[in-house]
N, C-alpha and C positions, 0 to 999 in steps of 0.2 A: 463308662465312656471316657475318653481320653482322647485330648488335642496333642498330636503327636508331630513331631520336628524331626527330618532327618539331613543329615547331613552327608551327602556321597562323594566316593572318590573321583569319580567323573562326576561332569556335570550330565543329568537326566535332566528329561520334561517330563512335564505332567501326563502327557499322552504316552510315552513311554510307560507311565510307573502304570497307568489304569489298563497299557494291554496287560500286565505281567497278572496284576491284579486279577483281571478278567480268567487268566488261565492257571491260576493257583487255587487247589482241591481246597476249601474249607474258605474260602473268601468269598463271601459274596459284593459285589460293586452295586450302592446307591448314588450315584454320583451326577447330579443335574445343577442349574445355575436357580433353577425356578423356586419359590417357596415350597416346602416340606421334597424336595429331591437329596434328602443325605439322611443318614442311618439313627434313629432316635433307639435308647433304650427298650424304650417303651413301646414303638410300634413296627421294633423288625428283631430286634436281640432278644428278648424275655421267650423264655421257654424253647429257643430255639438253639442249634448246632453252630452254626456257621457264624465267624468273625463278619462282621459288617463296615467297610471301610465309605468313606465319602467326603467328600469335600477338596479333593485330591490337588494341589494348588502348588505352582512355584512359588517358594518364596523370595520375595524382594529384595529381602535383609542380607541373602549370601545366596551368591553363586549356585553354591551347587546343594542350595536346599530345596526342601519340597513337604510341604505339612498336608498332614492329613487328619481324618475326624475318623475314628474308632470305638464303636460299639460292639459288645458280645453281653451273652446271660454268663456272668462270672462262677454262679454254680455248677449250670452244664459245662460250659468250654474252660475254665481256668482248674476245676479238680477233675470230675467222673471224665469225660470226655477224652483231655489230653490223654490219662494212664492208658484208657484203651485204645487211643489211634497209635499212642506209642506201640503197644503190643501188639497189634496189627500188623506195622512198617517192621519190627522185630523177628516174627515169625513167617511173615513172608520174605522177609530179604536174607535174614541171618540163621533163621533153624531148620 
Protein backbone atom coordinates (compact mmCIF):
# COMPACT_ATOMS: atom_id res chain seq x y z
CA UNK A 1 0.00 0.00 0.00
CA UNK A 2 1.22 3.39 -0.64
CA UNK A 3 -0.05 7.05 -0.27
CA UNK A 4 1.22 8.52 -3.36
CA UNK A 5 1.64 12.54 -4.36
CA UNK A 6 1.94 13.66 -7.78
CA UNK A 7 2.90 16.58 -9.06
CA UNK A 8 1.90 17.64 -12.95
CA UNK A 9 2.95 19.64 -15.56
CA UNK A 10 -0.50 20.98 -16.12
CA UNK A 11 -2.76 21.30 -13.74
CA UNK A 12 -5.39 17.99 -13.74
CA UNK A 13 -8.51 17.29 -11.74
CA UNK A 14 -9.45 14.59 -10.02
CA UNK A 15 -12.10 13.68 -12.39
CA UNK A 16 -9.66 13.83 -15.17
CA UNK A 17 -7.01 11.56 -13.43
CA UNK A 18 -9.98 8.73 -12.40
CA UNK A 19 -11.47 8.77 -16.28
CA UNK A 20 -7.61 7.97 -17.36
CA UNK A 21 -7.59 5.65 -14.48
CA UNK A 22 -10.81 3.99 -15.56
CA UNK A 23 -9.35 3.17 -18.99
CA UNK A 24 -5.83 1.84 -18.19
CA UNK A 25 -5.46 -2.14 -18.71
CA UNK A 26 -4.21 -3.39 -15.30
CA UNK A 27 -5.83 -0.56 -12.92
CA UNK A 28 -8.52 -1.14 -11.30
CA UNK A 29 -10.66 2.17 -9.74
CA UNK A 30 -12.15 1.81 -5.95
CA UNK A 31 -12.82 5.16 -5.40
CA UNK A 32 -15.99 6.48 -3.27
CA UNK A 33 -16.28 9.26 -0.35
CA UNK A 34 -18.41 6.48 1.86
CA UNK A 35 -16.67 4.25 4.44
CA UNK A 36 -14.64 1.02 3.19
CA UNK A 37 -15.11 2.77 -0.80
CA UNK A 38 -11.01 2.75 -1.44
CA UNK A 39 -8.61 -0.18 -2.15
CA UNK A 40 -7.35 -2.13 1.10
CA UNK A 41 -4.55 -4.74 0.90
CA UNK A 42 -6.44 -7.08 2.23
CA UNK A 43 -9.79 -6.96 0.71
CA UNK A 44 -9.20 -6.24 -3.14
CA UNK A 45 -4.98 -6.60 -3.71
CA UNK A 46 -3.87 -10.02 -2.03
CA UNK A 47 -3.84 -12.72 -4.54
CA UNK A 48 -5.03 -10.76 -7.08
CA UNK A 49 -3.49 -9.14 -10.69
CA UNK A 50 -4.50 -5.71 -10.98
CA UNK A 51 -3.03 -2.38 -9.23
CA UNK A 52 -5.97 -0.89 -7.15
CA UNK A 53 -5.99 2.86 -6.94
CA UNK A 54 -8.47 5.11 -4.67
CA UNK A 55 -8.81 7.81 -2.91
CA UNK A 56 -8.05 10.01 -5.96
CA UNK A 57 -8.00 13.64 -4.47
CA UNK A 58 -6.65 17.24 -5.52
CA UNK A 59 -4.32 18.28 -3.38
CA UNK A 60 -4.64 21.56 -1.49
CA UNK A 61 -1.02 22.00 -0.75
CA UNK A 62 0.08 22.83 -4.69
CA UNK A 63 -1.55 23.57 -7.71
CA UNK A 64 -1.10 21.07 -9.75
CA UNK A 65 -1.08 18.04 -7.39
CA UNK A 66 -3.32 15.33 -6.92
CA UNK A 67 -2.77 12.15 -4.16
CA UNK A 68 -3.84 8.95 -4.49
CA UNK A 69 -4.06 5.65 -2.23
CA UNK A 70 -2.44 2.58 -4.06
CA UNK A 71 -2.78 -1.09 -3.37
CA UNK A 72 -1.43 -4.22 -5.23
CA UNK A 73 -0.36 -8.06 -4.05
CA UNK A 74 3.57 -7.16 -4.29
CA UNK A 75 4.43 -10.76 -5.09
CA UNK A 76 1.98 -11.16 -8.17
CA UNK A 77 2.22 -7.61 -9.69
CA UNK A 78 5.64 -6.22 -8.52
CA UNK A 79 7.88 -9.76 -9.76
CA UNK A 80 6.09 -12.88 -11.77
CA UNK A 81 3.37 -10.57 -13.19
CA UNK A 82 5.30 -7.48 -14.65
CA UNK A 83 8.14 -9.98 -16.47
CA UNK A 84 5.24 -11.47 -18.33
CA UNK A 85 3.01 -8.53 -19.34
CA UNK A 86 6.45 -7.14 -20.33
CA UNK A 87 6.97 -10.10 -22.75
CA UNK A 88 3.52 -10.03 -23.92
CA UNK A 89 3.80 -5.96 -24.95
CA UNK A 90 7.44 -7.34 -26.46
CA UNK A 91 6.37 -9.90 -28.61
CA UNK A 92 3.40 -8.56 -29.83
CA UNK A 93 4.63 -5.08 -30.77
CA UNK A 94 8.39 -5.79 -31.42
CA UNK A 95 8.92 -9.66 -32.65
Amino acid sequence: SEAVHIETKRKISAREVVELMRNSPGIELVDGTETGQYPTAVTEASGNDPVFVGRVREDISHSHGINLWIVADNIRKGAALNSVQIAEILAKNYL
